[in-house]
Backbone as a printed PyTorch tensor [residue, N CA C, xyz], in Angstrom:
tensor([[[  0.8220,  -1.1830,   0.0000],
         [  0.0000,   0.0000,   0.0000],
         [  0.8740,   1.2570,   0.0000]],

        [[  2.0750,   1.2350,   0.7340],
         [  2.8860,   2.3670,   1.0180],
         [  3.6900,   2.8900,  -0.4080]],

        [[  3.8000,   1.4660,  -0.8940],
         [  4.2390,   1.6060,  -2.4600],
         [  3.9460,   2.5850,  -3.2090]],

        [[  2.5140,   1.6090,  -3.4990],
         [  1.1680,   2.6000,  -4.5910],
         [  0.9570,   3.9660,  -3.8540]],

        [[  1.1930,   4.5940,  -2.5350],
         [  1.1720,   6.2950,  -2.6450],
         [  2.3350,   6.9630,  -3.0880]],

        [[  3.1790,   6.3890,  -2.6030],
         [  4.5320,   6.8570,  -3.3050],
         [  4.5400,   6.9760,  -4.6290]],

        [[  4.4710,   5.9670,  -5.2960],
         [  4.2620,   5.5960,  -6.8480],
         [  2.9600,   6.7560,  -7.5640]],

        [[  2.1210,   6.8960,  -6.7890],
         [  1.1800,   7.5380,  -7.1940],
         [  1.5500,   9.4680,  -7.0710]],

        [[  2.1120,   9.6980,  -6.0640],
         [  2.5720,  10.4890,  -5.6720],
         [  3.8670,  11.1430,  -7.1130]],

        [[  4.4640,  10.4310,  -7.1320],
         [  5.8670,  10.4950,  -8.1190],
         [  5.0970,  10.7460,  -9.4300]],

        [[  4.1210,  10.4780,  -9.6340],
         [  3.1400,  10.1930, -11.0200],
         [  3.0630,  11.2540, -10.8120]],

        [[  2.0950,  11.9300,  -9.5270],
         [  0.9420,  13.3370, -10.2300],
         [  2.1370,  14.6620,  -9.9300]],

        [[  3.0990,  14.1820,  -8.9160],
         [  4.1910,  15.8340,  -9.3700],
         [  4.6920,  15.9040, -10.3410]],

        [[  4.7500,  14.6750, -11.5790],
         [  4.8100,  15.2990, -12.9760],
         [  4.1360,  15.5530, -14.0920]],

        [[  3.3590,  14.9870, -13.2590],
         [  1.6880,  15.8600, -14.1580],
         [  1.2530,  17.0130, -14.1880]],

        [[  1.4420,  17.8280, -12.5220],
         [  1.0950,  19.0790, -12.7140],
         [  1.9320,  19.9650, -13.6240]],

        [[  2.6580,  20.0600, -13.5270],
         [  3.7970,  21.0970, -14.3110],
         [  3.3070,  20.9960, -15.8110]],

        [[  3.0620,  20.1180, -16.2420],
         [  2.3030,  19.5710, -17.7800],
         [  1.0290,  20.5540, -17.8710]],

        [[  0.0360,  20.5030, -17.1300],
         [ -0.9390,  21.6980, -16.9930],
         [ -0.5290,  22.8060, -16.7780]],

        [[  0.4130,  23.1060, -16.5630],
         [  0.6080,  24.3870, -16.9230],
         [  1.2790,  24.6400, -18.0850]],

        [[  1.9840,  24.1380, -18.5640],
         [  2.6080,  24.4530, -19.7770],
         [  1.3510,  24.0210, -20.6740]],

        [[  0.0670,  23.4150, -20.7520],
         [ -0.3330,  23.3640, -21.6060],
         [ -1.6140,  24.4480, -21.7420]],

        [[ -1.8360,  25.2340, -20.2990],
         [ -2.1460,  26.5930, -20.2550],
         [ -1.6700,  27.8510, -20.7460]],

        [[ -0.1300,  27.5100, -20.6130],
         [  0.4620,  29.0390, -21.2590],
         [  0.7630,  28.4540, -22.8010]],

        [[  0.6530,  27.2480, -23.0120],
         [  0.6170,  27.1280, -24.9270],
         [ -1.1500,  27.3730, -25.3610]],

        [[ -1.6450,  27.3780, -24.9230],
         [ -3.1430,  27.4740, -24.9110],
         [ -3.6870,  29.1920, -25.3930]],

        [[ -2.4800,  29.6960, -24.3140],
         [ -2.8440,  31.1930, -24.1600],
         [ -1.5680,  32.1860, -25.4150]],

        [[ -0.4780,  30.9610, -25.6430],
         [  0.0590,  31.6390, -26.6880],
         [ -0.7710,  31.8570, -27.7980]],

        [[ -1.2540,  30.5140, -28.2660],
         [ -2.1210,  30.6830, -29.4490],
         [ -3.2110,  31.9700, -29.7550]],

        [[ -3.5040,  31.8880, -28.4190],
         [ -4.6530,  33.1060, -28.4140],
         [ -4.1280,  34.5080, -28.7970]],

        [[ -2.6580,  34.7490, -28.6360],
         [ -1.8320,  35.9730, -28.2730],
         [ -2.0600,  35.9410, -29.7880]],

        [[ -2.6030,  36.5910, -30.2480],
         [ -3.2350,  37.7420, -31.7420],
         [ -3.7960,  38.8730, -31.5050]],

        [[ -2.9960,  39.4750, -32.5470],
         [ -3.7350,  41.3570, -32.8020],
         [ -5.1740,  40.9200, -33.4240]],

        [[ -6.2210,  42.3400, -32.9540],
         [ -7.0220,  42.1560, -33.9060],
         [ -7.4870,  41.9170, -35.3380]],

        [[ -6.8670,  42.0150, -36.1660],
         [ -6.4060,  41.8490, -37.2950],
         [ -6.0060,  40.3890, -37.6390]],

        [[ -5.7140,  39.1890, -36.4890],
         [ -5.6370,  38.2780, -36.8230],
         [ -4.1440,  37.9320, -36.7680]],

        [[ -3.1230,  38.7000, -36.7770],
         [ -1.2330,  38.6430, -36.7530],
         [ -1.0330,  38.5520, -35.5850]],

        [[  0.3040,  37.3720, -35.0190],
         [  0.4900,  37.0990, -34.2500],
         [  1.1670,  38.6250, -32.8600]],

        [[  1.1460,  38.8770, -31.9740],
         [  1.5550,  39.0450, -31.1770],
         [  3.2930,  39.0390, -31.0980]],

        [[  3.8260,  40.0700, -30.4770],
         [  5.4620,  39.9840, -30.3270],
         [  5.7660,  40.8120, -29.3000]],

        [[  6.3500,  40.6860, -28.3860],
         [  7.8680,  41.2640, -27.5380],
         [  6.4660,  41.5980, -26.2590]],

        [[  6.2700,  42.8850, -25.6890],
         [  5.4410,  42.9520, -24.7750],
         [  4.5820,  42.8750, -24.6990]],

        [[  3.2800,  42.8560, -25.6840],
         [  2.1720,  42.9320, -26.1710],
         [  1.4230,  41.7230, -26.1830]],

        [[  2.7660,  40.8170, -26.5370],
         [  2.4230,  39.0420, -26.1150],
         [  2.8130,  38.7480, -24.6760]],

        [[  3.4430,  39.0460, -24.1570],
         [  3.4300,  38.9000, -22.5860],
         [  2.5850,  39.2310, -22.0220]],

        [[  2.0010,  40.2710, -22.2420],
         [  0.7520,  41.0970, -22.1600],
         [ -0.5970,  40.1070, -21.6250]],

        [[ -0.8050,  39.9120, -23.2020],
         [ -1.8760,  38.7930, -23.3430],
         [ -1.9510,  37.5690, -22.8460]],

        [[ -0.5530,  36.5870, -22.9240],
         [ -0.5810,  35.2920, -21.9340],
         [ -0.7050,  36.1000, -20.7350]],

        [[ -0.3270,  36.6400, -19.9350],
         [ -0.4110,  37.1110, -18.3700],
         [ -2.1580,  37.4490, -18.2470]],

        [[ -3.0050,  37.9460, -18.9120],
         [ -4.2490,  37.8930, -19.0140],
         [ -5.1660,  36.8000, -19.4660]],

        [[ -4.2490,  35.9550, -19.8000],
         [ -4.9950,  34.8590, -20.3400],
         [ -5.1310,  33.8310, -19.1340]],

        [[ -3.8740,  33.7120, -18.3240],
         [ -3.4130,  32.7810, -17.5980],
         [ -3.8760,  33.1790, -16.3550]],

        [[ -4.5220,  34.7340, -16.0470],
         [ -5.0440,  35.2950, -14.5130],
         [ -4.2500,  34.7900, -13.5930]],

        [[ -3.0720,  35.5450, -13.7080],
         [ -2.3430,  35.5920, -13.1310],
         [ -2.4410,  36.6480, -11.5890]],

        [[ -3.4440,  37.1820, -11.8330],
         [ -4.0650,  37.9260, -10.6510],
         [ -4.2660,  36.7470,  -9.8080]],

        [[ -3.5030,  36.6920,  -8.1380],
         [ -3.1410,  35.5920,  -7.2500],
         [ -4.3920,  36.3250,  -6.6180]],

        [[ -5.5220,  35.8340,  -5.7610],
         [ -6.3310,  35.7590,  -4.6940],
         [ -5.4610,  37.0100,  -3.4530]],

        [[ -4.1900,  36.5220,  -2.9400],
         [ -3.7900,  37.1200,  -1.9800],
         [ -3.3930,  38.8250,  -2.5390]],

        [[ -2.6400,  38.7370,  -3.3720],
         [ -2.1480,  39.9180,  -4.4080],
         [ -4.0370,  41.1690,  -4.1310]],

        [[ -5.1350,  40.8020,  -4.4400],
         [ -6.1570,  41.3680,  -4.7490],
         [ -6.7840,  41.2700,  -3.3300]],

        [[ -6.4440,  40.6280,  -2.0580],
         [ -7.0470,  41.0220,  -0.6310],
         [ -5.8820,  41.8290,  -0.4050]],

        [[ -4.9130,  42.1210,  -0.5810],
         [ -4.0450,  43.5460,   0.0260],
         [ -4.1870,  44.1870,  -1.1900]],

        [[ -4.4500,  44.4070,  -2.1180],
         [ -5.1900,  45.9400,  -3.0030],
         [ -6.8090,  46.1650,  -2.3530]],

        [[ -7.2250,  45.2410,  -1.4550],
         [ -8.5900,  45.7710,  -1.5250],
         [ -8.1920,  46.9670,  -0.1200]],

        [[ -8.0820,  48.1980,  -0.5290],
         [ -8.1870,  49.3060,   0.5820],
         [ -8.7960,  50.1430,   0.0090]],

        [[ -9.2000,  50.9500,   1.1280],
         [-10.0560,  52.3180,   0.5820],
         [ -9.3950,  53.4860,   0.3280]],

        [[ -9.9240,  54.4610,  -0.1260],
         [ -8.5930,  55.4100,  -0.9320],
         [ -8.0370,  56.5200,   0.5420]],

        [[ -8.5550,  56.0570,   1.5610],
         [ -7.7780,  56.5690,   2.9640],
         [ -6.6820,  55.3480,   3.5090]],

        [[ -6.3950,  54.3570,   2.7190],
         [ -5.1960,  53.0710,   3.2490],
         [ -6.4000,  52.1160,   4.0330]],

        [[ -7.4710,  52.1500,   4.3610],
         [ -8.1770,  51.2630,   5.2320],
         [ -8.5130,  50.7300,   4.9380]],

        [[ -8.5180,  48.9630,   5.1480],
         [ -8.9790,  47.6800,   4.5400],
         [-10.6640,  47.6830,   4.4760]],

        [[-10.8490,  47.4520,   3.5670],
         [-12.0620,  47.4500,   2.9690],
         [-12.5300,  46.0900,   3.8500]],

        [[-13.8770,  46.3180,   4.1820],
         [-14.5840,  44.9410,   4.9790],
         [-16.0590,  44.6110,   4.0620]],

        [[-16.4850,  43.4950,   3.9000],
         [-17.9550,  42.9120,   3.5910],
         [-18.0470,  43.3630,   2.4090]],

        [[-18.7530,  43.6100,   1.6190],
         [-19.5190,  43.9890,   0.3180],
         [-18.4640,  44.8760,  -0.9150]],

        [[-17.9810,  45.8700,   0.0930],
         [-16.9040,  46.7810,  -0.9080],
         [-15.8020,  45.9050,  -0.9450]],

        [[-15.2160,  45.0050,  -0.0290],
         [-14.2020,  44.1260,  -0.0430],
         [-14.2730,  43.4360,  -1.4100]],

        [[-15.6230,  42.4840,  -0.9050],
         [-15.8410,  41.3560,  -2.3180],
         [-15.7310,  42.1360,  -3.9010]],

        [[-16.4960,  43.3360,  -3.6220],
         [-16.4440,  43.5510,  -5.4040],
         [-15.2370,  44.3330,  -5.4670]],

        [[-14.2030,  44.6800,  -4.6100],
         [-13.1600,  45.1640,  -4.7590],
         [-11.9080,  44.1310,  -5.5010]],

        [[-12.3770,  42.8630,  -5.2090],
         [-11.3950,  41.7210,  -4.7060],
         [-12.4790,  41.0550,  -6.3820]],

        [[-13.3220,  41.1410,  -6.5780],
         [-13.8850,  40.3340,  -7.5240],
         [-13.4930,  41.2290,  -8.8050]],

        [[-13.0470,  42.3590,  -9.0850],
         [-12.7480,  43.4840,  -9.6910],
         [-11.5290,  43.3680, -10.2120]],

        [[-10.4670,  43.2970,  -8.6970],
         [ -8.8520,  42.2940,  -9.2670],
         [ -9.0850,  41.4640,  -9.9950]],

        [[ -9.8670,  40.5740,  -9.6030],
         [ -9.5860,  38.9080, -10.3010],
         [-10.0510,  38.9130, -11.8530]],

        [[-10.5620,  39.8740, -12.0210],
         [-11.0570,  40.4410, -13.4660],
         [-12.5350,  40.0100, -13.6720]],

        [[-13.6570,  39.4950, -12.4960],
         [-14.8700,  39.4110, -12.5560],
         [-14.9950,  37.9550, -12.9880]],

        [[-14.0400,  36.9180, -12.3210],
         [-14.0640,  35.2120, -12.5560],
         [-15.0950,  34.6460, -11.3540]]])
């Protein structure tokens, strides 16, 4: 039994890393101008970093303050914090 978690274990830490690379190839493809032409230099960094919401949960509860530095609580918090995350 101690085997098969180990074994199982060794399996899925090289699985995850695979999901992600097949997220940011996912989000390259997408990286096009309107016009349909690929994307280059910042403009494509740009776009994978928006594609991939890279906006972290923690990153968007310390931006949620009010424009006096004071942590936002209940209702203005959430749509402050739902606002970061880009409305997911």
């Amino acid at each position: 039994m101690k085997n098969i978690i180990i074994a199982l274990s060794v399996v899925l830490s090289f699985a995850f890393p695979s999901f992600a690379f097949a997220d940011k190839a996912a989000c390259e493809t997408k990286a096009v101008s309107h016009d349909g032409k690929p994307l280059y230099g910042a403009a494509k960094d740009a776009s994978i970093k928006k594609c991939m919401g890279d906006a972290k949960p923690d990153d968007c509860e310390a931006k949620a303050v009010s424009k006096d530095g004071k942590p936002l609580y209940g209702a203005a918090k959430a749509a402050s914090i739902k606002k970061c995350e880009g409305g997911k």
